[in-house]
N, C-alpha and C positions, 0 to 999 in steps of 0.2 A: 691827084692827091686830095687827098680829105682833108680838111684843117677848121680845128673851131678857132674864133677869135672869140676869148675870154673877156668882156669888159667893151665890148660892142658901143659904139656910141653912134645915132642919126645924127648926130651934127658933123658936117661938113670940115670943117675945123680940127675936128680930134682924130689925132693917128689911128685910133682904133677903125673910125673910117676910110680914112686913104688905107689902112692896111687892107682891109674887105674888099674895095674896089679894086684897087693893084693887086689882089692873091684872083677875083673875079676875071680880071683882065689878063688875066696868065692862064685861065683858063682850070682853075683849082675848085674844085667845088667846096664853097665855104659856107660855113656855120654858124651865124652870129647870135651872141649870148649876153645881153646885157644884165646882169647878176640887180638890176634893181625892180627889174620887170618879168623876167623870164623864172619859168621853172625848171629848175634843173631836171626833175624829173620830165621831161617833155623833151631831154637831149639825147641822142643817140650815146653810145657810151665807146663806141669805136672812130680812132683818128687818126690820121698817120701824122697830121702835127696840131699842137695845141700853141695858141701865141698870147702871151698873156698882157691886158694893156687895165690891170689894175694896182694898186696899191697894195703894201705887205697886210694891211689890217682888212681889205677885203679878200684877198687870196686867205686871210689864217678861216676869214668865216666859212668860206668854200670850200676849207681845204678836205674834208672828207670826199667834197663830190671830184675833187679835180687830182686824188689820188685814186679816183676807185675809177679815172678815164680807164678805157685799153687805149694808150698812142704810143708811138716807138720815139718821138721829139718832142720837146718842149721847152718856147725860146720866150726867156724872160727881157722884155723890150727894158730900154731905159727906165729908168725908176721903179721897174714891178719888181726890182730885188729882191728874193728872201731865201736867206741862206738855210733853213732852216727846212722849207718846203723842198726846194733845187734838191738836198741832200736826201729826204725821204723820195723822192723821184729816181734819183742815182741808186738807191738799194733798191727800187723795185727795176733796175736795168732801162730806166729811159736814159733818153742820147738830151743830156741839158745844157743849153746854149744857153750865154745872156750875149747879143746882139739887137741889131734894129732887123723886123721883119720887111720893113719898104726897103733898107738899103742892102739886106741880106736876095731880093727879090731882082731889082736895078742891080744887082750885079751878078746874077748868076749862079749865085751862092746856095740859095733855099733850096 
């Protein structure tokens, strides 16, 4: 399965990297995208899931490029809530979770 992590972080510490390593360790081929460094354009635009590990005021900045993804899921971890985004998602027919991606992973769920 192909998955970006939206909001990518090298520190050891922040979910967005245990999620990369554990989606890595399952064997997922993953995509990390740090929205402070990274050019979106330099992303592929196909995913089978997107997981998002930032805040509603950096998803609204991004949100042209991460409505105009192809993926068929996209799971808003703890705190990346945005009701707003989730629902223009739902009308283009994505599948929108808000769960955790490391415990949706450890359990079998993803």
């Amino acid at each position: 399965m192909k998955v970006l992590v939206f909001g990518y972080s090298d520190n050891p510490d922040r979910y967005s990297y245990l999620a990369a390593k554990l989606l890595e360790d399952y064997k997922h081929e993953t995509i990390k995208f740090n929205p402070r460094i990274d050019d979106p354009k330099s992303v592929d635009n196909n995913f089978d899931t997107v997981t998002l590990y930032v805040s509603k005021p950096i998803a609204d900045k991004f949100q042209d490029f991460l409505l105009g993804l192809n993926t068929k899921r996209f799971i808003f971890n703890p705190g990346t809530e945005n009701d707003q985004l989730e629902e223009k998602l739902k009308i283009k027919g994505v599948d929108v979770v808000r769960g955790c991606t490391l415990v949706m992973l450890r359990t079998s769920q993803f």
